[in-house]
mmCIF file of the N, C-alpha and C atoms, coordinates in Angstrom:
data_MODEL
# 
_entry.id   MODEL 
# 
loop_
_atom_site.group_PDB 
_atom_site.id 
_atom_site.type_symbol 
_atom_site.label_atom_id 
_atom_site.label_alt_id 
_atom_site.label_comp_id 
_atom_site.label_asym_id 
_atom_site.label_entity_id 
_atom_site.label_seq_id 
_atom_site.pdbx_PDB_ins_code 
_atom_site.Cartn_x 
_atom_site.Cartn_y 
_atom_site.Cartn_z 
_atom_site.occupancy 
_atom_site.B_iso_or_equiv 
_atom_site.pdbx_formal_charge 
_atom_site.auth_seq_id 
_atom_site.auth_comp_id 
_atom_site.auth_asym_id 
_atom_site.auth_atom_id 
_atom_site.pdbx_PDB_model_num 
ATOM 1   N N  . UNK A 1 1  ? -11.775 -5.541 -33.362 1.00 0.00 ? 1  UNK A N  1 
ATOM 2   C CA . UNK A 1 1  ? -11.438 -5.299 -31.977 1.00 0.00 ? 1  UNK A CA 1 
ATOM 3   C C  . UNK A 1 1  ? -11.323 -3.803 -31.708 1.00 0.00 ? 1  UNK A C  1 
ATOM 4   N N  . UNK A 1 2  ? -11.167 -2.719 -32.950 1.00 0.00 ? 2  UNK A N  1 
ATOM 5   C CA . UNK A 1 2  ? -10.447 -1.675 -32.693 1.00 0.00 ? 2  UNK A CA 1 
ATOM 6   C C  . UNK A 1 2  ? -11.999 -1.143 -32.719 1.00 0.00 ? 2  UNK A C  1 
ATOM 7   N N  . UNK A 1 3  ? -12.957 -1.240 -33.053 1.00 0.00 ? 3  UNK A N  1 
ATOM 8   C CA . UNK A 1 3  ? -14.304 -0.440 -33.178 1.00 0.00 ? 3  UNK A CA 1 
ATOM 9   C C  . UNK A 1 3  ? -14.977 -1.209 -32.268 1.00 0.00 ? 3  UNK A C  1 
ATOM 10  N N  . UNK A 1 4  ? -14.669 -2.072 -31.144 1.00 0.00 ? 4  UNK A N  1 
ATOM 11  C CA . UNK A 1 4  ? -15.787 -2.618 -30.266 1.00 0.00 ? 4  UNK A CA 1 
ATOM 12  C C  . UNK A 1 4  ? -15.119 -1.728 -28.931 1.00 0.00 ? 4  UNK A C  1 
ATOM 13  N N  . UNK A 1 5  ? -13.650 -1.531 -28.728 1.00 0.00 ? 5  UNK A N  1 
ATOM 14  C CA . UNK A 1 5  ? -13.172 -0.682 -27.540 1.00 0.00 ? 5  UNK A CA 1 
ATOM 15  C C  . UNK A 1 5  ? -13.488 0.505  -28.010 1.00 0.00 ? 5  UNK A C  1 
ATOM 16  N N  . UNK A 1 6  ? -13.578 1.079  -29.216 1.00 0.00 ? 6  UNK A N  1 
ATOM 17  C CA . UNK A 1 6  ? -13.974 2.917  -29.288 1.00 0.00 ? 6  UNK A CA 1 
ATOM 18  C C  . UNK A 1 6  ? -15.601 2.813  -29.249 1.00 0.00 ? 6  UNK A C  1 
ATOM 19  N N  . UNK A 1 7  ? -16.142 1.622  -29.601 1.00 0.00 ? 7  UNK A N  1 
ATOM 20  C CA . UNK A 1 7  ? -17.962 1.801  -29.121 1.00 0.00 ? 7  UNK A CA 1 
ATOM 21  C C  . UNK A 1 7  ? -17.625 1.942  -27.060 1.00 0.00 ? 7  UNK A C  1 
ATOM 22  N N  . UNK A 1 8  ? -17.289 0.918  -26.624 1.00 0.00 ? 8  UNK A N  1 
ATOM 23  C CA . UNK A 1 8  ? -16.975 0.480  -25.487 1.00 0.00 ? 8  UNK A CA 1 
ATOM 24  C C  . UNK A 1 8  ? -16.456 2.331  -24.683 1.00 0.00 ? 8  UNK A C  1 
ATOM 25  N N  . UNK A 1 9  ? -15.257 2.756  -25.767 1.00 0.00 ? 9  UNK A N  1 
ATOM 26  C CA . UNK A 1 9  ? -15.084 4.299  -24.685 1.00 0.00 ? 9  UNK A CA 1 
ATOM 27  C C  . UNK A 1 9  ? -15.959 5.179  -24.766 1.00 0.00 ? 9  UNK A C  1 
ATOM 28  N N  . UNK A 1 10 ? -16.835 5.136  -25.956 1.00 0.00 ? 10 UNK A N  1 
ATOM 29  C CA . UNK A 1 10 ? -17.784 5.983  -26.304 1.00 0.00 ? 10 UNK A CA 1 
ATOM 30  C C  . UNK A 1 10 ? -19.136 6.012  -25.869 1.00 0.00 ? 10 UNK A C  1 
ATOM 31  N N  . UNK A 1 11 ? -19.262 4.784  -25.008 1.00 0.00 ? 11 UNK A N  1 
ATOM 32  C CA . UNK A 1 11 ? -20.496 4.854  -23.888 1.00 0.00 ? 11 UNK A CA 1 
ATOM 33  C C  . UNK A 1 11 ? -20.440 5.628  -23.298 1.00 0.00 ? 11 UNK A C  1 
ATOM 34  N N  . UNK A 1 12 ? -21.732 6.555  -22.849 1.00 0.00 ? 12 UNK A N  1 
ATOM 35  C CA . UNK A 1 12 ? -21.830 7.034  -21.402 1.00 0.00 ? 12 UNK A CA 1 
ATOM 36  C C  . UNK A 1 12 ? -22.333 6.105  -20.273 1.00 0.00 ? 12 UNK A C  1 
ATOM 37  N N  . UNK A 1 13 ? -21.260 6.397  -19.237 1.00 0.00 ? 13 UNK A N  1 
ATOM 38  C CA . UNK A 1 13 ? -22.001 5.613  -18.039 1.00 0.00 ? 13 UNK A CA 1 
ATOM 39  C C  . UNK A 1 13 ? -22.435 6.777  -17.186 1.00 0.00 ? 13 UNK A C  1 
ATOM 40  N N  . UNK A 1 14 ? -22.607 6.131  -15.702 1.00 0.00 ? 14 UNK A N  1 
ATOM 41  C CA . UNK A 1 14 ? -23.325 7.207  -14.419 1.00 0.00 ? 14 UNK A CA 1 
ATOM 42  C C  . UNK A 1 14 ? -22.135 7.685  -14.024 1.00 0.00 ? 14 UNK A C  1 
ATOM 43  N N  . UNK A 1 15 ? -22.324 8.681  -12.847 1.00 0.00 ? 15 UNK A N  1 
ATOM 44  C CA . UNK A 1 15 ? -21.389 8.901  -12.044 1.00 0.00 ? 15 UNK A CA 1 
ATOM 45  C C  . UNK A 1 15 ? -20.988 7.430  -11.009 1.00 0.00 ? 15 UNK A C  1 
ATOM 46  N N  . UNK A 1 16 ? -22.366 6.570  -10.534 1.00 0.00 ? 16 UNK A N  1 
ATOM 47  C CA . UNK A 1 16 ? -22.379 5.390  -9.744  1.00 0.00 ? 16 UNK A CA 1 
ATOM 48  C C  . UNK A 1 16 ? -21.145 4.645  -10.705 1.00 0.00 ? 16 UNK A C  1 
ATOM 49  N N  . UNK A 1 17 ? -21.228 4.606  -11.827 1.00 0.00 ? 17 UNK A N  1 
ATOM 50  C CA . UNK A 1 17 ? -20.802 3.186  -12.177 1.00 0.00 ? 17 UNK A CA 1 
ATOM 51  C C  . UNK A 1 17 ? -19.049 4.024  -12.586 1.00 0.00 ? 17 UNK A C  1 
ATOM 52  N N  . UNK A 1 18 ? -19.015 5.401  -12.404 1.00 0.00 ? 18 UNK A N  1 
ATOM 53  C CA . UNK A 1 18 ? -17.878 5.668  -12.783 1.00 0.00 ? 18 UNK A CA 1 
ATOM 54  C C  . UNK A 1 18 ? -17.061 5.389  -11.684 1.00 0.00 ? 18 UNK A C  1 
ATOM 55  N N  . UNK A 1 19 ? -17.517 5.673  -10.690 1.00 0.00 ? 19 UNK A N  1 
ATOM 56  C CA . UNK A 1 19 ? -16.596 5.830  -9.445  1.00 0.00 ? 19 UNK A CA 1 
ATOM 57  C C  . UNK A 1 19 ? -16.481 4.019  -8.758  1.00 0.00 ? 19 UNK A C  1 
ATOM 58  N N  . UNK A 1 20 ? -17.972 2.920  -9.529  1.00 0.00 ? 20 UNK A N  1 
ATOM 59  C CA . UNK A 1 20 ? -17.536 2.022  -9.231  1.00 0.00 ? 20 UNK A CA 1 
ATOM 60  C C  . UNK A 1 20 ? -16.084 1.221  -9.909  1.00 0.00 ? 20 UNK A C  1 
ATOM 61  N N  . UNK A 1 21 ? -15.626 1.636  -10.895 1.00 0.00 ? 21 UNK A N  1 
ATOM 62  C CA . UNK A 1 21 ? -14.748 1.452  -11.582 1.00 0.00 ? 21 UNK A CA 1 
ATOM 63  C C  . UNK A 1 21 ? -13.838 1.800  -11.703 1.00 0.00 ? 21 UNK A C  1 
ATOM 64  N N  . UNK A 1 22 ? -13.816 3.084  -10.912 1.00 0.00 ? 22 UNK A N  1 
ATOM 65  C CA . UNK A 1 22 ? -12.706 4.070  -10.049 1.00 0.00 ? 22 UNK A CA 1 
ATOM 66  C C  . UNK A 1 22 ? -11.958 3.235  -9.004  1.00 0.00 ? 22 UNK A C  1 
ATOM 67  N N  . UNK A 1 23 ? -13.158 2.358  -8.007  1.00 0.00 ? 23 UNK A N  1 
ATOM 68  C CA . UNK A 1 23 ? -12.566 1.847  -7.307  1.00 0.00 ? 23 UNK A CA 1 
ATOM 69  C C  . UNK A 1 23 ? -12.191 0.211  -7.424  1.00 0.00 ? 23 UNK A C  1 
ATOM 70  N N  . UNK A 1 24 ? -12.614 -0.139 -8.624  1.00 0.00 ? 24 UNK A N  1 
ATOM 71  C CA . UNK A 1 24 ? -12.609 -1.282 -8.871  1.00 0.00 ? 24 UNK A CA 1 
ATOM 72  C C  . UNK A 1 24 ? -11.037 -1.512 -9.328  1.00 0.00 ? 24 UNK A C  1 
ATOM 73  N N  . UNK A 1 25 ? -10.526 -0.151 -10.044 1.00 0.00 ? 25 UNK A N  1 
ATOM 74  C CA . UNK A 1 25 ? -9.193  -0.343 -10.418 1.00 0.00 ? 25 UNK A CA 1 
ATOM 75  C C  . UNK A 1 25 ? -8.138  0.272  -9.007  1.00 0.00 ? 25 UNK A C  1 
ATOM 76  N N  . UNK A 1 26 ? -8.530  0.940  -8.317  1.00 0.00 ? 26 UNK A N  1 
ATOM 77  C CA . UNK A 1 26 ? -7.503  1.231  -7.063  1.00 0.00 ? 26 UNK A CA 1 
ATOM 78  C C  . UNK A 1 26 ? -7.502  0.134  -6.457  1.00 0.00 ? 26 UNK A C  1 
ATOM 79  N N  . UNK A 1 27 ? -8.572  -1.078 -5.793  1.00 0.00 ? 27 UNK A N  1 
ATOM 80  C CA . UNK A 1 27 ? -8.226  -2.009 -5.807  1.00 0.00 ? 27 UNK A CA 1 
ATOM 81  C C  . UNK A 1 27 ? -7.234  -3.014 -6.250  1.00 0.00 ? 27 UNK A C  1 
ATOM 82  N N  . UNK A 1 28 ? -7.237  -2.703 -7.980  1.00 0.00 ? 28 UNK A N  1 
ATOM 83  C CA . UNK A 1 28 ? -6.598  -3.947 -8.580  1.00 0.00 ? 28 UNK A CA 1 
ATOM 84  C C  . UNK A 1 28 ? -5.126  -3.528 -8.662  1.00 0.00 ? 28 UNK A C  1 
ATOM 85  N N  . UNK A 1 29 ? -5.183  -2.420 -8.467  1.00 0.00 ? 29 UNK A N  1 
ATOM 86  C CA . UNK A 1 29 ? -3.569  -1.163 -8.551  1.00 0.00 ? 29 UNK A CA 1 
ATOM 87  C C  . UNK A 1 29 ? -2.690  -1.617 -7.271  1.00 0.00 ? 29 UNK A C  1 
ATOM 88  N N  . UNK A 1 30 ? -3.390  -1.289 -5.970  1.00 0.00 ? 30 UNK A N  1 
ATOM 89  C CA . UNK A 1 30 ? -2.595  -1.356 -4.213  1.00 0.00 ? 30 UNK A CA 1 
ATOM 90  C C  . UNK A 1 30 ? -3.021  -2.730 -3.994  1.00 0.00 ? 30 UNK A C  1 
ATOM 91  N N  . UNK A 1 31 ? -3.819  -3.139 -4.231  1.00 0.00 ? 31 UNK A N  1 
ATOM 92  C CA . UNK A 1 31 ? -4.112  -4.730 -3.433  1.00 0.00 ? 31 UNK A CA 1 
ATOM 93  C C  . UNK A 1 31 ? -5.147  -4.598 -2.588  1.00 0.00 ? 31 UNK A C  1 
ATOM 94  N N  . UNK A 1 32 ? -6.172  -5.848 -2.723  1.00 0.00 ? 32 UNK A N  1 
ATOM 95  C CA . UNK A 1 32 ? -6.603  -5.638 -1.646  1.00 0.00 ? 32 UNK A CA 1 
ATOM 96  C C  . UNK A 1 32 ? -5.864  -5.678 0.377   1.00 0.00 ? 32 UNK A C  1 
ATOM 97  N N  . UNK A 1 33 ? -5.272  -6.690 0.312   1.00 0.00 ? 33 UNK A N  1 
ATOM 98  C CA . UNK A 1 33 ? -4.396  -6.875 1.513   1.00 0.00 ? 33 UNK A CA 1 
ATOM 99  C C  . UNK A 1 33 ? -3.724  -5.639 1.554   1.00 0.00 ? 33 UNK A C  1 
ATOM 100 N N  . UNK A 1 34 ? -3.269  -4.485 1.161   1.00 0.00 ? 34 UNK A N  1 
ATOM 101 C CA . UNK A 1 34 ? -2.393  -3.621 1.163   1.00 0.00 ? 34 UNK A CA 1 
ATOM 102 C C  . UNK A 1 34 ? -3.673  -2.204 1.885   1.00 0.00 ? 34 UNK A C  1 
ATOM 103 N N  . UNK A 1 35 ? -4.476  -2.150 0.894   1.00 0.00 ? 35 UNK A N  1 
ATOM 104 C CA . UNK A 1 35 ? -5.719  -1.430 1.499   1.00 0.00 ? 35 UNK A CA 1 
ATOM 105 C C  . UNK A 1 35 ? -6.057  -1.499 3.150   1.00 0.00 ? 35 UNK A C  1 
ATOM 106 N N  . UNK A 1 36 ? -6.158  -2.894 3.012   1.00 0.00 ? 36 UNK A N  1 
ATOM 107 C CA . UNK A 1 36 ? -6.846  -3.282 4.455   1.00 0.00 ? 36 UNK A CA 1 
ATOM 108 C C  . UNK A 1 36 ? -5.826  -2.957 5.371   1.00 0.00 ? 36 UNK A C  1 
ATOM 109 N N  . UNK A 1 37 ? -4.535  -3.338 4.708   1.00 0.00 ? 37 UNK A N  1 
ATOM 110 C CA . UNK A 1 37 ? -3.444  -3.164 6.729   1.00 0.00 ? 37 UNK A CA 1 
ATOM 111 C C  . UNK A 1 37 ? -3.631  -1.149 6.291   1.00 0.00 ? 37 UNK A C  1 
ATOM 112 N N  . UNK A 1 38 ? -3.492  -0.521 5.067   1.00 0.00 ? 38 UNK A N  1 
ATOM 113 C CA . UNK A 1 38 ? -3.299  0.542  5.688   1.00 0.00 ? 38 UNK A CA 1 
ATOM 114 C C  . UNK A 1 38 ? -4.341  1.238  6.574   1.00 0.00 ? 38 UNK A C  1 
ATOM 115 N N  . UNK A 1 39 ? -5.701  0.729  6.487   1.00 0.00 ? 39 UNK A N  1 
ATOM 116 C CA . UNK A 1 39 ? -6.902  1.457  7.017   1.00 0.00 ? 39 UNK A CA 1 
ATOM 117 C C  . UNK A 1 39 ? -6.859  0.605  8.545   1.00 0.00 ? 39 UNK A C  1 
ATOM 118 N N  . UNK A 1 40 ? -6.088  -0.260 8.638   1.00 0.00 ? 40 UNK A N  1 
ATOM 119 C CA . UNK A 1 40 ? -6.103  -1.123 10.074  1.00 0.00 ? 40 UNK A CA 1 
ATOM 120 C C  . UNK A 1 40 ? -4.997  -0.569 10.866  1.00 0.00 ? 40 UNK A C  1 
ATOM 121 N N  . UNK A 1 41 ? -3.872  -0.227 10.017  1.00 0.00 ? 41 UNK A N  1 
ATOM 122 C CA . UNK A 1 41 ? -2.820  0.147  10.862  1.00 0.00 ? 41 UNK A CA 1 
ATOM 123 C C  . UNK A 1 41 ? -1.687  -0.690 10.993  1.00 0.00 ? 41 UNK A C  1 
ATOM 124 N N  . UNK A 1 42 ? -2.256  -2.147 10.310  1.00 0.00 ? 42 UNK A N  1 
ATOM 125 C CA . UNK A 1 42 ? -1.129  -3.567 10.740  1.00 0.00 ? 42 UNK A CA 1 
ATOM 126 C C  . UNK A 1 42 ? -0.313  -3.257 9.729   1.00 0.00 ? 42 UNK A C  1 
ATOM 127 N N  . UNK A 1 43 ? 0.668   -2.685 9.941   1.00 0.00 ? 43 UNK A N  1 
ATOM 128 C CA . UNK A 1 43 ? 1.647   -2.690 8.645   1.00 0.00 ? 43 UNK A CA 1 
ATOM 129 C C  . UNK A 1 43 ? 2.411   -4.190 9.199   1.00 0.00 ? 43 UNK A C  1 
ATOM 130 N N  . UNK A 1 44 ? 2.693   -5.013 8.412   1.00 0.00 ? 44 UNK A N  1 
ATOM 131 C CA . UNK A 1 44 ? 4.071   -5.921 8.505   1.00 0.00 ? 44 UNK A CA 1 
ATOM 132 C C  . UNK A 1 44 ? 5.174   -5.637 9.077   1.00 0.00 ? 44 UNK A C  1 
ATOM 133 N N  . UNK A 1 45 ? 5.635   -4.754 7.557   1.00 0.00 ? 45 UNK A N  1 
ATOM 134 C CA . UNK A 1 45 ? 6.947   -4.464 7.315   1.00 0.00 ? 45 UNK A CA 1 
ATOM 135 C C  . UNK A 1 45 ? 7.861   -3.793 8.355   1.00 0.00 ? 45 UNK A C  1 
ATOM 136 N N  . UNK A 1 46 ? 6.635   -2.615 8.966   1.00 0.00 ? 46 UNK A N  1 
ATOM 137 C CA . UNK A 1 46 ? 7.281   -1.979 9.939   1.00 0.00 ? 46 UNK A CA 1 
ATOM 138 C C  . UNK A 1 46 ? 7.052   -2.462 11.665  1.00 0.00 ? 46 UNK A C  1 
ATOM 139 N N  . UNK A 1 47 ? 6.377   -3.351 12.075  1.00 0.00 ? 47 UNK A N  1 
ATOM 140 C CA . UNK A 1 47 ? 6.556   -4.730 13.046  1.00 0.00 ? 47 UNK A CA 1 
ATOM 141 C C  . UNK A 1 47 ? 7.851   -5.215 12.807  1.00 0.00 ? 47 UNK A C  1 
ATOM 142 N N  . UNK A 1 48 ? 8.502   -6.055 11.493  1.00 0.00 ? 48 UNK A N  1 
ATOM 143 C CA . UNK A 1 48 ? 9.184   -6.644 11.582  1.00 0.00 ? 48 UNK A CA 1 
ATOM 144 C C  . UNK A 1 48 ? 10.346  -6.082 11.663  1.00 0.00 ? 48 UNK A C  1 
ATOM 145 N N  . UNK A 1 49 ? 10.824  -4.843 11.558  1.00 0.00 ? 49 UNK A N  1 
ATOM 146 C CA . UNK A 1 49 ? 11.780  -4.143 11.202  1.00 0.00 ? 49 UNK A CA 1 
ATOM 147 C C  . UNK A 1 49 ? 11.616  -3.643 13.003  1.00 0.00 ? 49 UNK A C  1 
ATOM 148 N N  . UNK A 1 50 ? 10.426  -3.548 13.668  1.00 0.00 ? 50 UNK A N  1 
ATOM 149 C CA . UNK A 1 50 ? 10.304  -2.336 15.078  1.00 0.00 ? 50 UNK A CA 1 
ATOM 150 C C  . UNK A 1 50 ? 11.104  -4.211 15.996  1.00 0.00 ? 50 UNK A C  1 
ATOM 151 N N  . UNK A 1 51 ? 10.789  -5.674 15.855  1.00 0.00 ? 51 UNK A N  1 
ATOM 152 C CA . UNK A 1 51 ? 11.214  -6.826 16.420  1.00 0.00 ? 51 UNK A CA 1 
ATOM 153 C C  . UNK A 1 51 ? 12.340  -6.775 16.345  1.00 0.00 ? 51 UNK A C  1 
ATOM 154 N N  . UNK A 1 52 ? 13.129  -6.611 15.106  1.00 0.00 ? 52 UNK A N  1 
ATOM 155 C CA . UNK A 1 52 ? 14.389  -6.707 14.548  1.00 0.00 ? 52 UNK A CA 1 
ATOM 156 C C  . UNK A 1 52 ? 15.251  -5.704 14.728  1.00 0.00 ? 52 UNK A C  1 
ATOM 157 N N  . UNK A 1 53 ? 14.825  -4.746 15.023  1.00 0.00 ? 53 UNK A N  1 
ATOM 158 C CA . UNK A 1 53 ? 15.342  -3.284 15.618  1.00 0.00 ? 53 UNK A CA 1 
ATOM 159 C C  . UNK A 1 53 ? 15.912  -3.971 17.364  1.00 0.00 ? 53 UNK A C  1 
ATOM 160 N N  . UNK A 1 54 ? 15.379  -4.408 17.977  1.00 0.00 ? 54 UNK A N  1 
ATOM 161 C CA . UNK A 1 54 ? 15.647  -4.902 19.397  1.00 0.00 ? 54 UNK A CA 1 
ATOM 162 C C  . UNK A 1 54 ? 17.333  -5.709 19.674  1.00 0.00 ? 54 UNK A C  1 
ATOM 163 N N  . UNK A 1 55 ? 17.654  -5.976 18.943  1.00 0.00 ? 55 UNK A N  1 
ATOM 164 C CA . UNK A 1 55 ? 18.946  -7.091 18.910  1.00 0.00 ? 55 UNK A CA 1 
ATOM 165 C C  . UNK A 1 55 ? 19.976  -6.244 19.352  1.00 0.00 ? 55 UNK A C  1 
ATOM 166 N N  . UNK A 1 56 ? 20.841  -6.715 20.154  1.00 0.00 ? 56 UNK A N  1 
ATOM 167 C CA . UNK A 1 56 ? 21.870  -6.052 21.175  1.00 0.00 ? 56 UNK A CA 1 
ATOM 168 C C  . UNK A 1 56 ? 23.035  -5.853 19.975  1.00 0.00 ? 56 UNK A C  1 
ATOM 169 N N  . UNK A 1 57 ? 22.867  -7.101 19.360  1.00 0.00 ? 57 UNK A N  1 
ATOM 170 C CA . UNK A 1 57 ? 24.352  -7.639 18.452  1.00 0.00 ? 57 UNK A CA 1 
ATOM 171 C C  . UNK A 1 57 ? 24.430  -6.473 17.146  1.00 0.00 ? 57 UNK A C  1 
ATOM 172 N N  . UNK A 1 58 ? 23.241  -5.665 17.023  1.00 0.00 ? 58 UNK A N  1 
ATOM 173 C CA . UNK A 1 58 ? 23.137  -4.940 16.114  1.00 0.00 ? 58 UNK A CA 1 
ATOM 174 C C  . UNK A 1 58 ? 23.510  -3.502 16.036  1.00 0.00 ? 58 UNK A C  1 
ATOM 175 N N  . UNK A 1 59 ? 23.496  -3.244 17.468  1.00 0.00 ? 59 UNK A N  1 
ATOM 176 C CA . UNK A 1 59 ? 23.644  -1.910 18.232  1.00 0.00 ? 59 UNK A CA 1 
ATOM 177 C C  . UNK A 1 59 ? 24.500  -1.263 18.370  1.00 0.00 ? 59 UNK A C  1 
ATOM 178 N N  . UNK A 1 60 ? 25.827  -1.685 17.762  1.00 0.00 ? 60 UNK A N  1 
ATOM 179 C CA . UNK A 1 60 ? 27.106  -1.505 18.001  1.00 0.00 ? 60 UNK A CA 1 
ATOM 180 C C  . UNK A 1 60 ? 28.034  -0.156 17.264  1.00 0.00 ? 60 UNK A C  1 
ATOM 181 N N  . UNK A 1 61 ? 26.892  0.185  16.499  1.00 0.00 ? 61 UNK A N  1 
ATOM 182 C CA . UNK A 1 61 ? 27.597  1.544  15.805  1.00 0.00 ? 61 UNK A CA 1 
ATOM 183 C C  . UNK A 1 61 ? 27.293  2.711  16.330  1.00 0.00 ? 61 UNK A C  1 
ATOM 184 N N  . UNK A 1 62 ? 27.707  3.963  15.542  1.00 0.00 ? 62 UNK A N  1 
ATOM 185 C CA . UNK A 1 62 ? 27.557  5.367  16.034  1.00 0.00 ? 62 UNK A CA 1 
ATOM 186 C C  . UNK A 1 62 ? 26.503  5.670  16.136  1.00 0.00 ? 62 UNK A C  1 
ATOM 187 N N  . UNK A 1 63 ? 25.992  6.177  17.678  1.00 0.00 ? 63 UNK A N  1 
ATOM 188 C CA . UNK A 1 63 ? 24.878  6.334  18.105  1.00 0.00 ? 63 UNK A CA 1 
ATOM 189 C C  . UNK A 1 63 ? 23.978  5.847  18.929  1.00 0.00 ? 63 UNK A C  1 
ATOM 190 N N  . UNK A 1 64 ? 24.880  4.623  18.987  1.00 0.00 ? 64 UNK A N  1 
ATOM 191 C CA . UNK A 1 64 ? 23.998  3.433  19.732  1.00 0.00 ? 64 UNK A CA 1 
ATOM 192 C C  . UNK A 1 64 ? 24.089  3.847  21.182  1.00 0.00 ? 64 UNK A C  1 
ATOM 193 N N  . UNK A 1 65 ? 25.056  4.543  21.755  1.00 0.00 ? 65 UNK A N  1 
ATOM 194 C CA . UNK A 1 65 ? 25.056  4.781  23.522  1.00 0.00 ? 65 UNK A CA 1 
ATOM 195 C C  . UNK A 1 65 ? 24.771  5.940  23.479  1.00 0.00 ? 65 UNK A C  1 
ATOM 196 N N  . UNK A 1 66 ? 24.592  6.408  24.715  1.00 0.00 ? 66 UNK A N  1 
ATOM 197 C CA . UNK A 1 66 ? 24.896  7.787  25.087  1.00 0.00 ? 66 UNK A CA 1 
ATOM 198 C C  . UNK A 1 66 ? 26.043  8.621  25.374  1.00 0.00 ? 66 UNK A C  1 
ATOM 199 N N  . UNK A 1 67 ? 25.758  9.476  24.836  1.00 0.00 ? 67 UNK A N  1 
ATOM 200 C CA . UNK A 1 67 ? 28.004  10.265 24.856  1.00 0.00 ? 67 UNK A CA 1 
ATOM 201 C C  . UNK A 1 67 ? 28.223  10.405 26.107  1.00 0.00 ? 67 UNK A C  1 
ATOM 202 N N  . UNK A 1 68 ? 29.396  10.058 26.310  1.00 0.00 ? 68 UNK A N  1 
ATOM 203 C CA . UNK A 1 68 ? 30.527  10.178 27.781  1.00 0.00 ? 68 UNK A CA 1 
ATOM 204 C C  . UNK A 1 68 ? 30.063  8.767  28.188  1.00 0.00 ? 68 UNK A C  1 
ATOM 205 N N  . UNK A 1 69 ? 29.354  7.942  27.896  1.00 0.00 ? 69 UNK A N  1 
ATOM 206 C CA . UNK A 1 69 ? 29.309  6.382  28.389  1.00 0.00 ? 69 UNK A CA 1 
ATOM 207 C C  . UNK A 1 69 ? 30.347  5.098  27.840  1.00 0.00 ? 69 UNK A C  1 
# 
């Protein structure tokens, strides 16, 4: 096993197939779904947090009014 991965690093490949493998692992790293909302813009997390931000019952600490109100 230990002389088929040092044949295996000791290939040369292209620049094509380097950078396909470049991206083959940033893929497998962020996700695909994670890729896509960031190049779309749909984040989730921060929707659900901008919905959940709205609640009156939540509003109640320092900062929440305007001073002298």
């Amino acid at each position: 096993m230990r002389d088929s991965m040092r044949d295996q690093l000791n290939t040369e490949i292209t620049r094509k197939q380097f950078l396909q493998y470049l991206a083959a692992a940033a893929l497998a790293l962020f996700g695909l779904n994670n890729l896509l909302s960031l190049l779309t813009g749909n984040h989730r997390d921060v929707q659900r947090i901008l919905v959940n931000s709205g609640n009156t019952d939540s509003q109640d600490g320092f900062g929440s009014r305007r001073f002298g109100v």
